[in-house]
Structures are given as C-alpha cells and as structure tokens.
N, C-alpha and C positions, 0 to 999 in steps of 0.2 A: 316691527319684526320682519316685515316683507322686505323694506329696506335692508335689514342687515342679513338675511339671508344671499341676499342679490350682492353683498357685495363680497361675502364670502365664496360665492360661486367666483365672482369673477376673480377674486385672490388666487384661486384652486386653478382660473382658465391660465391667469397669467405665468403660474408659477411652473404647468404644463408645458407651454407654451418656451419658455425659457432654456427648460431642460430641453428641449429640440432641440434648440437652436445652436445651444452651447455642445450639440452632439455629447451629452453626457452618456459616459457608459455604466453597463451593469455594473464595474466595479466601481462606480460613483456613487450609486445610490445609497439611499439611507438601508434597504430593505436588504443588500449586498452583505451585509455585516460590517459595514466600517464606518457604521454611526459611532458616536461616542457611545461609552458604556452607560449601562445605568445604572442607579446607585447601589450600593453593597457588592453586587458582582459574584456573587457565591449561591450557588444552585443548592436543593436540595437534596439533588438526586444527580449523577454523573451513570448514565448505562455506555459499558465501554464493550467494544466489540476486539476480537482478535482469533487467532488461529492455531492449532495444536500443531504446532509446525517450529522448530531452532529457529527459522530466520522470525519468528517471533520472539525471541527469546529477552529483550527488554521486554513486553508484557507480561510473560510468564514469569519470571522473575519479579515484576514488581507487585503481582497478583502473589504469589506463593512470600514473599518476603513481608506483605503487608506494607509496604511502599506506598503503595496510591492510597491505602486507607488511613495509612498516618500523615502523611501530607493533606488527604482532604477535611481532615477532622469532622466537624457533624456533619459534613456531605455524604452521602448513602451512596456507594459502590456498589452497581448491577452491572454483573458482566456477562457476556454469550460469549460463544464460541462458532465460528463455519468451519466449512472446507475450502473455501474456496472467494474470492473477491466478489463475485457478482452478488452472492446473496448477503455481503455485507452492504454492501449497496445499496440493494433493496431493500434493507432496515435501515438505513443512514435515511435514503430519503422516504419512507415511509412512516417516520419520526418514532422508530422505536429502537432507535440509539440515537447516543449524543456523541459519540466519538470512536474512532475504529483502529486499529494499526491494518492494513491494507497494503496491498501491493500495488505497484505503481500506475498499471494499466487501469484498473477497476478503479482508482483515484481518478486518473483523468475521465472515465468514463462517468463520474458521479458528478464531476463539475460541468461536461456536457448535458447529461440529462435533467439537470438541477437549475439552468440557467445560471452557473455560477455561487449556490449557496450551498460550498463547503470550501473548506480551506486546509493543507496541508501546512503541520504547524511544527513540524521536525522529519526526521530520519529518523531510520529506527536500525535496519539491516542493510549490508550490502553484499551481495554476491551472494554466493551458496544454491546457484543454478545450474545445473547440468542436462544434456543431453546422453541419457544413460539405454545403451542396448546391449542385445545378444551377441557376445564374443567375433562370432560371424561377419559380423557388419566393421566395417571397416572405412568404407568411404560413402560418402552423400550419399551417392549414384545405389549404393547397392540398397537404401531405403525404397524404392522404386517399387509397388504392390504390397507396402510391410503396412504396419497396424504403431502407429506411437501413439501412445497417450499425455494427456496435459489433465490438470486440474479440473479445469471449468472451462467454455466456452467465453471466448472474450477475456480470461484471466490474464495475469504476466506473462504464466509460462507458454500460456497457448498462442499471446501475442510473438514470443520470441521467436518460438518455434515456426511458425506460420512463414513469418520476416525472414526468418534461416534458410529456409525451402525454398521461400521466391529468389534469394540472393545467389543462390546453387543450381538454378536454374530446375528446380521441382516444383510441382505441385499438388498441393492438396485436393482429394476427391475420391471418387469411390472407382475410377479407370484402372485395367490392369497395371498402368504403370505411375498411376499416380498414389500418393502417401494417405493411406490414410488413417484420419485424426479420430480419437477414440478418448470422449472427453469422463473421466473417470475419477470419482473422489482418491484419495491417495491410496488409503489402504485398501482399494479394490485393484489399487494398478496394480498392486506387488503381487498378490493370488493373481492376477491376470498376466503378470509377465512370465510367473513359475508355471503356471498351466498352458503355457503360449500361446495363449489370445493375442497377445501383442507382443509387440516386439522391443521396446521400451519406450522409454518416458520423457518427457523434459519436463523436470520436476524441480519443486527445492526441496531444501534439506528440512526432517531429515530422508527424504525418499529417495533421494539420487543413492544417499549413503546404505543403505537399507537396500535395494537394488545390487548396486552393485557388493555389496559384503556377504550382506544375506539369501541376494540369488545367482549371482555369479555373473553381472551385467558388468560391461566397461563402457569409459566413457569415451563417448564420440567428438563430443562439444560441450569445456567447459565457458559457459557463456560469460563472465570476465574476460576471456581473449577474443571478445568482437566488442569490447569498449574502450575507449583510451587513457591508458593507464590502469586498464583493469576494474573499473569503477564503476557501477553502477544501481542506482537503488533497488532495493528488495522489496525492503516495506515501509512504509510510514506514516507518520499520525494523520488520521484525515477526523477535523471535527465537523459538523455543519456550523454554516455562517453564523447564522442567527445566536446560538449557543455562545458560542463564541464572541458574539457583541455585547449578551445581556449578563454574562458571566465570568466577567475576566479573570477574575479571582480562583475560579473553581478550574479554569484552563490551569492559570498560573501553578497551581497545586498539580495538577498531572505529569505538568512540565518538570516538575521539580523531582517528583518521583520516578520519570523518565530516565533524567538523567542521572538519577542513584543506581539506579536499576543497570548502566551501563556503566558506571563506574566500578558495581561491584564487578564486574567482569574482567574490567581492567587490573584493578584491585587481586583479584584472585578468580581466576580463570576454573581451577578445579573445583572449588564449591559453587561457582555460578552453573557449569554442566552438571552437578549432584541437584541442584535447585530448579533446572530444566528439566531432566530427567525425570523427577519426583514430580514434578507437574503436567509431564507430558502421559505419566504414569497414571495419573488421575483423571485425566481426561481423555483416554487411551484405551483406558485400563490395562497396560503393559508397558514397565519400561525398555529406555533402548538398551542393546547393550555396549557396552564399553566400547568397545571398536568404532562402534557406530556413531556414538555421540562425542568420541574425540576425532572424527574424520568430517563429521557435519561441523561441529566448530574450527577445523580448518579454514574452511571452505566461506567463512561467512566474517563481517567485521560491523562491531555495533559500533555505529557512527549517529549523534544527532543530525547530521548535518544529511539534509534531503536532498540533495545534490542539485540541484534546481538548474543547474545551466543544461540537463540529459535532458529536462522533460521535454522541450522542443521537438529534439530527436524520437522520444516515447509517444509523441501526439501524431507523429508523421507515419510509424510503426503498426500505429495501430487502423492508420488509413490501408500502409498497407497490407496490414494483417485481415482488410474484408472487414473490419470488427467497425468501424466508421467510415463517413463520404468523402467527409474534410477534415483538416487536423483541427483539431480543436483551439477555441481562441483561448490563450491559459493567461489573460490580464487578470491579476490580481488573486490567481489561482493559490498561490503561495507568501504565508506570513507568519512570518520568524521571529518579529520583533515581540512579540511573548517571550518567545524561546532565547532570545539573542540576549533580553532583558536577565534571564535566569543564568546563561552564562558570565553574565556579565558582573554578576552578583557571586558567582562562584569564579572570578579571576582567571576565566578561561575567554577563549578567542570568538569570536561574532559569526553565524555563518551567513551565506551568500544568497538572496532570492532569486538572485541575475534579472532582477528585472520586471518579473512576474509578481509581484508585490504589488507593480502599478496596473495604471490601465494606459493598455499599449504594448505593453511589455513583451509580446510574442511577435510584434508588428517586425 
C-alpha cells in the first residue's frame, strides 16, 4: 500500500508538472468546462435568470409561451428575475442559477470574477439603448453638473455611458462641472426623471421608450450610432462552465427553445409584443402601452448570434469605464457550438466565436 500510494503521488507530481510546462491555460483545463460531457447530460433542475426588460424578450417569451418547459421535458424550470446584471451575477457565481440572459458587461464581468467558469452560449438582443434626457439638453457639454442615471453600477448601460463621457471629453464625479452618475433600478429612474432628480438615463428598452413617451425626454445618444454598422450586443445566454459540461443535453433544450422564442418574433411580430407585454405585466404588475412597446421593439433585434468579434472592444470599455484594471482575457470565454449544432439542425447559417472559443483568442 505505501508503495502504490507513493506512486500515485508521483502520477499527480508529474502530471502537474506537465501542465506547466505545456503553459496550459484556464481554457484547457478539465475544471474550465471543456471536459467531455458525462453520460445522460440532462440535469434535473435548469434555474434560469433574466430581466423584466424588451431587450429580454427571447426569455419572456419563451418563459410565457412554455418554450423552455417543452423543450426541457422532465427537467424542472426555476426562473428569477433582476434589475440589473450585477446581481445576476452574483447568483450565477454563487450557484444559485444555472443560466442567465445577461447583458454584455456583467457577462464579461462574471468570466473575470469566476476565473473563467461561465460561458456565453448565444445572443439574445441587439441594440435598444439610449441616452435619454430633458428636452433642454441638447449637446454633451450641456450635461456638465446634471444627474444621469444607469441601471446598476458596472452594468451595460453604465459601462456605455461612462465610455461616452470620457470620449466627449467629460467626466464623471460629484464636481460642479462634472456628470453625475445616479445608479437607479428602472422604474425608480422614470419617477425620478418626472420629479427632476435627474436629468435622464441611459437605459434599455423598455425605459428609454417610457422616458421619452411617458415623460417627455428626447434622445441624446442612440447607442447603435457609436458601433459599426449599428450592431452591438444587448443581452445574451451566459451559462456557468461546469453546467454546461455535465449537461449538454439540458443546454441543448434551452437552446432550442431559444431559438423558437426568436422565430416566433420573426414569424409574427405583433403577437410576440402581446406575449411581451403580458409578461412584463406580470412581472411589473403593469403593462406597457401601445406606443411604448411598439417604439421599444423598434429599437431592438433578436438575433442568436452574440456578436463575439465587439466583445474585445466591451473588455477594453469597461477598463475604461473604472469598472476593471485590465481588459479581461476572454479565451474561451465564448461557445456556440451547442448553439451552431441546433442551427444547424434547423437549416439555418452557423455563427462566429471570432476566436474566443479558443485559448488565445483575445491574444
């Protein structure tokens, strides 16, 4: 016994030892999520996170249509809800969700804080951000002592916003002539922009829309015209690693319901905003109205496709958005071949990791 302990140790030095040398990275490892699966691959339980918000609207939709529950068959559907990216976050890595739709910042932010064990497994939304203020305001400069508010601290819109003001030569802070940020769940920004606390918001939808209809705000900056071609992601599927290695099956099912979820849209645009609407009503406890929810689905396009070649740019953003030190290493941060697999099964086109799939891929 003393023997074969002794050599087991040394199996353990060598194989240590190996992975040095070979500079394996976190996306190498077994513990990364990109072991083989195990057998069956179908969880019992799938808790899915998402947001009361249009540019969610593949989850709402596939939550109100029964989508992910018919697709997961005996798998047990628990869902939450936030305001905001960071505290889905916080339940992503605090293991009390298996899978989120998310906005893009608060994604990279969870593969930095996580040592890499979550993975972005589609697109979900694109666009549907604005810079929304008081009639008044008219250029950058005259934001200069005003009050804008963002979601969450560290979220998308807060990242944008932030990014906007340094590129305009402003800044954020509590100086008379600097901007300041006033980080406010949604529906406290809108009583806050009608009571003028603040001055407006850089929000998504539907609060840009609701802002400007419901309180009389225009917009400053539609954030589609600072990306090329107008594109860039809103929200998208972020699972943890692990989940995702032991359960590929039970992925496979979300994925599929995913993409229903955005076909009926395609499909029929006016019963997917009645199916929004009704869901954002029950989660709300008020729907929007008409106006409202055909000016937020302007403004927004459900796309699978997680645009993967911005997130470089979104790692860099959020350095200089204050919200990180360095931009984040996103090897392996992104993995579609689930998802690529299910289009590929529906006769439809494959989308692009740029790279990030592997390890290196931001190199």
């Amino acid at each position: 016994m003393p023997r074969l302990r002794a050599s087991a140790l040394l199996s353990a030095v060598i194989v240590m030892a190996l992975l040095a040398a070979t500079g394996c990275s976190r996306a190498d490892r077994p513990d990364s999520g990109t072991a083989a699966p195990v057998d069956g691959g179908k969880a019992q339980e799938v808790r899915l996170g998402y947001f009361p918000n249009v540019t969610h609207a593949p989850a709402i939709i596939g939550v109100e249509q029964g989508l992910f529950t018919a697709e997961l068959g005996s798998t047990k559907l628990t869902t939450q809800t936030f305001n905001a990216g960071g505290d889905a976050v916080n339940a992503l890595l605090g293991g009390s969700l298996d899978a989120s739709y998310i906005g893009s910042g608060p994604a990279i932010n969870a593969f930095a804080k996580s040592d890499g064990q979550v993975r972005i497994i589609a697109g979900a939304t694109e666009g549907g951000a604005q810079l929304v203020v008081k009639p008044e305001i008219t250029s950058p400069q005259q934001l200069k002592g005003r009050t804008i508010a963002t979601p969450q601290l560290g979220n998308t819109q807060d990242i944008a916003l932030k990014v906007w003001l340094k590129k305009n030569g402003l800044t954020a802070g509590d100086g008379p002539d600097d901007v300041k940020i006033a980080n406010l769940d949604n529906p406290r920004t809108l009583d806050a922009f009608r009571q003028g606390s603040v001055d407006g918001g850089w929000l998504p939808e539907p609060w840009s829309s609701r802002l400007v209809l419901d309180a009389g705000a225009t917009v400053l900056v539609d954030e589609s015209t600072l990306w090329p071609n107008g594109r860039f992601p809103t929200t998208v599927l972020l699972v943890r690693a692990d989940f995702l290695q032991k359960y590929p099956e039970t992925v496979r099912a979300l994925l599929r319901a995913h993409l229903k979820a955005i076909d009926l849209e395609k499909r029929d645009l006016a019963q997917a905003k009645t199916i929004v609407n009704q869901g954002l009503e029950k989660l709300a406890g008020s729907a929007l109205a008409g106006p409202v929810i055909d000016r937020a689905f302007e403004n927004i396009t459900l796309d699978p496709d997680p645009l993967a070649s911005t997130f470089p740019q979104l790692a860099q953003d959020s350095v200089t958005a204050g919200i990180t030190e360095q931009p984040t290493d996103l090897a392996g941060f992104i993995d579609v071949a689930p998802l690529n697999a299910e289009l590929q099964a529906a006769g439809k086109p494959a989308v692009d990791a740029a790279g990030l799939d592997k390890p290196g891929g931001n190199s």
